[in-house]
C-alpha positions in Angstrom: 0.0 0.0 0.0 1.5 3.5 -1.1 0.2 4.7 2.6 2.6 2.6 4.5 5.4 3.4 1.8 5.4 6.5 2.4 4.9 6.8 6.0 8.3 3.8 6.1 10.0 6.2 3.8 9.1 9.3 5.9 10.1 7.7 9.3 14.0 7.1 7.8 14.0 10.9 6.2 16.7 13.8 7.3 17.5 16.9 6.3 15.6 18.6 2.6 13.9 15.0 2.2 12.5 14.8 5.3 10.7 18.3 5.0 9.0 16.3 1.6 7.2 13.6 4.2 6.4 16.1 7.5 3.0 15.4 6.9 3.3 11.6 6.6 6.0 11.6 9.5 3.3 12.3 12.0 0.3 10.2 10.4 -1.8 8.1 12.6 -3.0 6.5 9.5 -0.2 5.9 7.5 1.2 4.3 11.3 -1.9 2.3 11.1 -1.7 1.2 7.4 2.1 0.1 8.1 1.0 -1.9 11.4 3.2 0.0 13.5 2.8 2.6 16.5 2.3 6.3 15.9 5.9 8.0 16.7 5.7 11.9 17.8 8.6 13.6 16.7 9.8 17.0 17.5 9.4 20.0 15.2 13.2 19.9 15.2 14.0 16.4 14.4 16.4 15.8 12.0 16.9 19.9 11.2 19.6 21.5 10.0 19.7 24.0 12.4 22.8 24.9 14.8 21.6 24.2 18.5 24.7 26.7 19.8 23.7 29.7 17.8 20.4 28.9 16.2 20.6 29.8 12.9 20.0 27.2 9.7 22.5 25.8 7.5 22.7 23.9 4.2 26.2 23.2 4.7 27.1 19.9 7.4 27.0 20.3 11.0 30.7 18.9 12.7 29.8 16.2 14.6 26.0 17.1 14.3 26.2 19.7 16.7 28.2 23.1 15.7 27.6 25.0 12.7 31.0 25.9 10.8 31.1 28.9 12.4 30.6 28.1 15.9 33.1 25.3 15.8 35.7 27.5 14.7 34.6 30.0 17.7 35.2 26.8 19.9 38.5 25.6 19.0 39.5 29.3 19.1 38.3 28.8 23.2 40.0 25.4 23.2 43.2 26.8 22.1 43.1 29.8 24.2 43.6 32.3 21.5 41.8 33.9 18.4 43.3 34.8 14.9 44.4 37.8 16.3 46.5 35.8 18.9 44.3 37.5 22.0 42.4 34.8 24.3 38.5 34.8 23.4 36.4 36.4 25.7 32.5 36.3 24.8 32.5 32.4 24.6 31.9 30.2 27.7 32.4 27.2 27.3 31.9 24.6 29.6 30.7 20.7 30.4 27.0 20.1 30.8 25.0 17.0 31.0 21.0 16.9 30.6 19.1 13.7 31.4 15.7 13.4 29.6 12.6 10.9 29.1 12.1 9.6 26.1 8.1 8.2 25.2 7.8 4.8 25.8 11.6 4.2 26.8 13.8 5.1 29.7 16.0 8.4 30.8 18.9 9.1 28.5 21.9 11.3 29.4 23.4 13.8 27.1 26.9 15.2 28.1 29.0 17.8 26.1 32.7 18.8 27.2 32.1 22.1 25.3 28.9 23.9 25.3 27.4 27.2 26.2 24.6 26.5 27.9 21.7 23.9 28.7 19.2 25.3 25.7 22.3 23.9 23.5 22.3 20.6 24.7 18.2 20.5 25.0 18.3 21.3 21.0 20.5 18.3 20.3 18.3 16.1 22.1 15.2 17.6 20.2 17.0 17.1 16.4 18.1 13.7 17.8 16.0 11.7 19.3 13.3 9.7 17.9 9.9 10.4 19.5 8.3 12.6 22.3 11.1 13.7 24.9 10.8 15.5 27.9 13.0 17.8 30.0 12.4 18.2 33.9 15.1 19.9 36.6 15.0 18.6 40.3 16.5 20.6 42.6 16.6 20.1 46.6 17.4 22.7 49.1 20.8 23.3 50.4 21.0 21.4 53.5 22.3 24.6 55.4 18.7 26.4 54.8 16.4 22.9 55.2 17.9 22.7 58.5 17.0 26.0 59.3 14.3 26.7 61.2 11.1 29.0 59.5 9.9 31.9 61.3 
């Protein structure tokens, strides 16, 4: 059936192709013709769009990640200096880790040695993973202020 074609064809789509099947990516029906279960998928999903500074691209992202542009800016911070030879001083770069639930599987872990900040590592998960994800934060008092007493 052409249906279930597609919808096959549309699950396995990145970049300009996938843009062609958006509407049979999310199909209830096409899931149903192909006997398989419906699969949400972010709006971001396979997009080639940089998660550090936002902006699309037509050319590769290094390592999936970094724009062009924004890996140079990186391995300018790695090294410690810039073209001009002076040490780079608007980029932060540091290690982060997100955990986040995936539909109908466990929590996965995402960890970069270089990024600038949370959102960055959020919008790799989102053009990554396959399905409905969600992010959540848990935070507990300090234990110097729980003990405390309220008054």
């Amino acid at each position: 059936m052409a249906c279930a074609r597609r919808w096959r064809e549309a699950q396995a789509a990145r970049g300009e192709t996938a843009a062609r099947f958006e509407k049979c990516r999310g199909c209830a029906i096409g899931a149903q013709h192909a006997g398989e279960a419906i699969v949400h998928y972010s709006v971001l999903y396979g997009a080639d769009v940089c998660p550090r500074c936002g902006r699309g691209t037509d050319r590769r992202l290094i390592g999936g990640s970094r724009c062009i542009s924004c890996y140079n800016r990186e391995l300018e911070v790695r090294r410690g200096r810039n073209a001009k030879g002076t040490r780079p001083i608007k980029a932060q770069l540091a290690r982060r880790t997100i955990h986040y639930a995936v539909e109908g599987g466990g929590i996965e872990r995402l960890t970069a040695n270089h990024s600038v900040d949370l959102a960055e590592l959020m919008l790799v998960a989102l053009r990554k993973t396959r399905g409905r994800i969600s992010f959540a934060f848990h935070s507990q008092e300090p234990a110097s202020t729980a003990a405390m007493p309220r008054g």
